[in-house]
C-alpha positions as CSV (number, residue, x, y, z in Angstrom):
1,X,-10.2,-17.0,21.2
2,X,-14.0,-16.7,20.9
3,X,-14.1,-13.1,20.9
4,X,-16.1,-12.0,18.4
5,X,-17.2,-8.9,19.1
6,X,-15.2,-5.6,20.9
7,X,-16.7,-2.9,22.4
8,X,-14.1,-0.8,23.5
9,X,-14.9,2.0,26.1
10,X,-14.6,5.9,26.0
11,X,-12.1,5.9,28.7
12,X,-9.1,4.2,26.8
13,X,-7.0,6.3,24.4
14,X,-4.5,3.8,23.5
15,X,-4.9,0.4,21.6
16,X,-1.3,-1.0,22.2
17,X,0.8,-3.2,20.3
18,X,-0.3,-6.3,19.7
19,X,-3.6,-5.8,21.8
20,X,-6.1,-7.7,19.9
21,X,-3.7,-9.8,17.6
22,X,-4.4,-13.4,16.9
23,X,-8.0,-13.1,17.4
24,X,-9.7,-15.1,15.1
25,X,-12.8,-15.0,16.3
26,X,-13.4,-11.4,16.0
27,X,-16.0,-9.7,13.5
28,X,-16.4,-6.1,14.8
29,X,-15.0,-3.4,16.2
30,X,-16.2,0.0,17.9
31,X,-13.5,2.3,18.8
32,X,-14.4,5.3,20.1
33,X,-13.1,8.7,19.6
34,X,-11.3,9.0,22.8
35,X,-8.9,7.0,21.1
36,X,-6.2,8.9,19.5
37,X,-3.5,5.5,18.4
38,X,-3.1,2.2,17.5
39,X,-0.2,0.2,18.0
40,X,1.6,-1.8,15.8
41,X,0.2,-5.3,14.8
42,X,-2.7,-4.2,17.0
43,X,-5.0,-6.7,14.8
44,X,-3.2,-8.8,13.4
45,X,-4.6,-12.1,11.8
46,X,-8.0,-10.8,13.2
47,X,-9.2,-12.8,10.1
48,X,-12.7,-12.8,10.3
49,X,-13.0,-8.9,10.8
50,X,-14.6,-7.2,7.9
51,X,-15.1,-3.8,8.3
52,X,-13.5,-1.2,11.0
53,X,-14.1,2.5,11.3
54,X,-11.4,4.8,12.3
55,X,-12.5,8.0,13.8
56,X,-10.5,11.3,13.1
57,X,-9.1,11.3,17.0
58,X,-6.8,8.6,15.9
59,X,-3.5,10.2,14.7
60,X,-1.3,7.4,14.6
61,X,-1.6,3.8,13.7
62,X,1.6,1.2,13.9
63,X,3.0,-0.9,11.3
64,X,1.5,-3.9,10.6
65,X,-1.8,-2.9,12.5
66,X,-4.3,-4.6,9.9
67,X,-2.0,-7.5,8.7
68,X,-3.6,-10.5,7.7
69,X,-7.0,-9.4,8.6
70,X,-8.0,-12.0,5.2
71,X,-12.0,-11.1,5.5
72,X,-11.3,-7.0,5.3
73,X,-13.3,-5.7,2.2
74,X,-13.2,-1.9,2.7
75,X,-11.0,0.2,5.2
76,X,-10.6,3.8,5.2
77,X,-7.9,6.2,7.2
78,X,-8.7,9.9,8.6
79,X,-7.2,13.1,7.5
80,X,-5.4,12.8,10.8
81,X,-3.3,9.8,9.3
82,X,-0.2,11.6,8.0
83,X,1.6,8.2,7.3
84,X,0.7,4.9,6.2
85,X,3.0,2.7,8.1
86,X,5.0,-1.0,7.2
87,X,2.9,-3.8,6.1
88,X,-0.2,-1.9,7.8
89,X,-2.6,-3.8,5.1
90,X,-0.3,-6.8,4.7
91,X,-2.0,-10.0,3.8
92,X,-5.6,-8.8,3.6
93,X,-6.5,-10.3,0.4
94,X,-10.0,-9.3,0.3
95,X,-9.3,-6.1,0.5
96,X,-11.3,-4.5,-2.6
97,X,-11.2,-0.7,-1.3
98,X,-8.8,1.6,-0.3
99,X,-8.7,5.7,-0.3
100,X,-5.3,7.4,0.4
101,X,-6.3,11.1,2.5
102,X,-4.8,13.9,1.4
103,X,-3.1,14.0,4.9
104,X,-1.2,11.1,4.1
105,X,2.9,11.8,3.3
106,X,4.4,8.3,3.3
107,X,3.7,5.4,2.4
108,X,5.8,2.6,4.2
109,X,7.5,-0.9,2.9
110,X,5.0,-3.9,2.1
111,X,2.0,-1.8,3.1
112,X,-0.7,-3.6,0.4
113,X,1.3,-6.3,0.0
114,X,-0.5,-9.6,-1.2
115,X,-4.0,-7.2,-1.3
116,X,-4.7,-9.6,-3.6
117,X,-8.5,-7.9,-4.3
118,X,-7.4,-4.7,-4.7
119,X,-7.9,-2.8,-8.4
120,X,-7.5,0.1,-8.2
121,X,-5.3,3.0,-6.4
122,X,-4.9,6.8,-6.2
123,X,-2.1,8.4,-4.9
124,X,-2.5,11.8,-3.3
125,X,-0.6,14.8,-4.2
126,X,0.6,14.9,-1.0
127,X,2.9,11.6,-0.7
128,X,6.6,12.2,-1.1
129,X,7.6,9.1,-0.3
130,X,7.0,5.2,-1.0
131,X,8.6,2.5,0.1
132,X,9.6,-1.2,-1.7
133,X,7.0,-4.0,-2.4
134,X,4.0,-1.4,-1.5
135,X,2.4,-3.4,-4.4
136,X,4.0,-6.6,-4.4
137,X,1.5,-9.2,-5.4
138,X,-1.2,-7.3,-5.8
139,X,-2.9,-9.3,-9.4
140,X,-5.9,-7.7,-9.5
141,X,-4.4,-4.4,-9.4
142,X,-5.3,-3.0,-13.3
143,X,-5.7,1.3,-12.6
144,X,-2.9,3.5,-10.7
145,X,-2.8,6.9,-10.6
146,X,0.3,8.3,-8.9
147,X,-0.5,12.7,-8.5
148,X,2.4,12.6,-5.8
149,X,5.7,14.2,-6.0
150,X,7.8,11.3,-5.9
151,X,11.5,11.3,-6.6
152,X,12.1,7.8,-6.5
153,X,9.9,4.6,-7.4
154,X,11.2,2.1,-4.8
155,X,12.6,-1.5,-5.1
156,X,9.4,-4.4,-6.1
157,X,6.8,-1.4,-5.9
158,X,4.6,-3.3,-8.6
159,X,6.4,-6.3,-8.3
160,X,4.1,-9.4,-10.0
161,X,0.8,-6.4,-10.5
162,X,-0.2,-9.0,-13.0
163,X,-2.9,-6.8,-14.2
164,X,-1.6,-3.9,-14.3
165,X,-1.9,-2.6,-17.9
166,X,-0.3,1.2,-17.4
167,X,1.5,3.6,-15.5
168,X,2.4,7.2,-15.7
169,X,4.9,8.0,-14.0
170,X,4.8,11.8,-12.4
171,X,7.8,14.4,-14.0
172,X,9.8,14.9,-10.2
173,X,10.7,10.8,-10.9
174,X,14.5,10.5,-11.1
175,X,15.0,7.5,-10.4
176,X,13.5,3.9,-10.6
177,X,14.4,1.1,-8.2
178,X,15.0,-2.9,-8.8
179,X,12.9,-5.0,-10.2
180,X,10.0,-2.3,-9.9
181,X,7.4,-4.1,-12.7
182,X,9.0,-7.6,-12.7
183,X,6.1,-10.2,-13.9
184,X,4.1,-7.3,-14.6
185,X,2.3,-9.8,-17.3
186,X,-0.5,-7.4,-18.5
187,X,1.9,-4.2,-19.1
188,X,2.2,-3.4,-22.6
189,X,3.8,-0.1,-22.9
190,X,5.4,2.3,-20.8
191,X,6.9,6.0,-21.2
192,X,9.1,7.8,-18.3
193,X,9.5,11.7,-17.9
194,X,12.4,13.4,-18.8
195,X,13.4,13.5,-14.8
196,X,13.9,10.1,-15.1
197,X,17.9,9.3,-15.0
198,X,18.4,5.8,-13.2
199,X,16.3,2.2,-13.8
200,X,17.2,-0.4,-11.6
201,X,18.1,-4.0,-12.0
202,X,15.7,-6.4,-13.6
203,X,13.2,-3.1,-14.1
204,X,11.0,-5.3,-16.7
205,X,12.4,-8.5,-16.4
206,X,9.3,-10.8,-17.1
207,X,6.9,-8.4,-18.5
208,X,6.4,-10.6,-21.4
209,X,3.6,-8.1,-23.1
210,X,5.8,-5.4,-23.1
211,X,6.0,-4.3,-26.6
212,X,7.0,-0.7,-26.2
213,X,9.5,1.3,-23.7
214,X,10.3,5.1,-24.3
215,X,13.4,6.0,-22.6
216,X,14.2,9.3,-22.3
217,X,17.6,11.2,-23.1
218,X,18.1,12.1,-19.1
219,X,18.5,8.6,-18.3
220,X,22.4,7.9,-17.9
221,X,22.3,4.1,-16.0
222,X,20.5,1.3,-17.0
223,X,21.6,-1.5,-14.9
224,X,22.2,-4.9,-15.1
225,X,19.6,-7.6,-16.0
């Protein structure tokens, strides 16, 4: 379309699924704080939109609201965002910025995937959960640090971070999922806490720089290549 710019009015409260999605055309968007969610894939391949503003009143936002929006440099959630759905940021590859709230408990499957842009990533103490491929082809990512109290690193979470030089992995970790630093070119050591019991399959299959890996006494499985 040649929509390029959305002034939505202070009587809607909903952005539904799929609402704006496909709309290529558009470079800005004023939501106003009447609105209180956004549905899923909401703005989807909106790919010349490069900056949004969401205002506290929104409390939810679907899964794969921001995916593929390719020209998004900065975003930001409010401290009314407890979780951080599927693929929400999926495909925005020049996404440079990103700051988890403290609200924020989950983090969903493929959320930053291919954020090719982004470098760098704190996670709150407040997420419990992550889901696989959060990471997945992020290469510019280089700086993570992970306050949460995570029990398990998922399946791909730094899949191909090809920057990504270290890690520390927080002491409630027991386990470590497939394939979780595979191609992770730039990583050159790594040490797990003594929670740690399980790594998965392929866990540092590729990391060619990998020179030193301290394994703890708590870990009982290391599975197969």
């Amino acid at each position: 379309t040649s929509l390029s710019i959305v002034d939505i009015p202070s009587s809607v409260t909903s952005i539904g699924d799929k609402a704006f999605s496909n709309c290529m055309m558009i470079k800005q968007i004023r939501i106003p704080d009447s609105v209180t969610s956004i549905g899923s894939h909401a703005f989807d391949k909106c790919t010349k939109l490069a900056n949004i503003e969401i205002l506290p009143s929104v409390t939810e936002i679907g899964e794969y609201a921001f995916r593929e929006c390719i020209r998004l440099q900065r975003a930001s959630l409010p401290s009314t965002i407890e979780e951080i759905k599927n693929g929400l940021f999926q495909y925005c590859s020049s996404l440079i910025e990103f700051d988890i709230p403290s609200s924020v408990t989950t983090i969903g499957n493929l959320a930053f995937n291919q954020c090719k842009s982004l470098k760098e990533m704190e996670i709150p103490s407040t997420v419990t959960s992550i889901g696989s491929r959060v990471f997945l082809d992020c290469f510019a990512l280089d700086k993570i640090a992970i306050h949460s109290q995570l029990a398990l690193i998922d399946d791909e979470v730094f899949r191909r971070c090809s920057s990504l030089k270290a890690i520390n992995i927080p002491p409630s970790v027991t386990s470590i999922g497939e394939k979780t630093f595979y191609k992770c070119l730039s990583l050159t050591k790594i040490t797990f806490p003594s929670s740690v019991e399980t790594i998965g399959n392929g866990c540092f299959e590729g990391c060619s720089n990998l020179s030193k890996v301290s394994i703890p006494k708590s870990v009982t499985t290391i599975n197969a290549y």
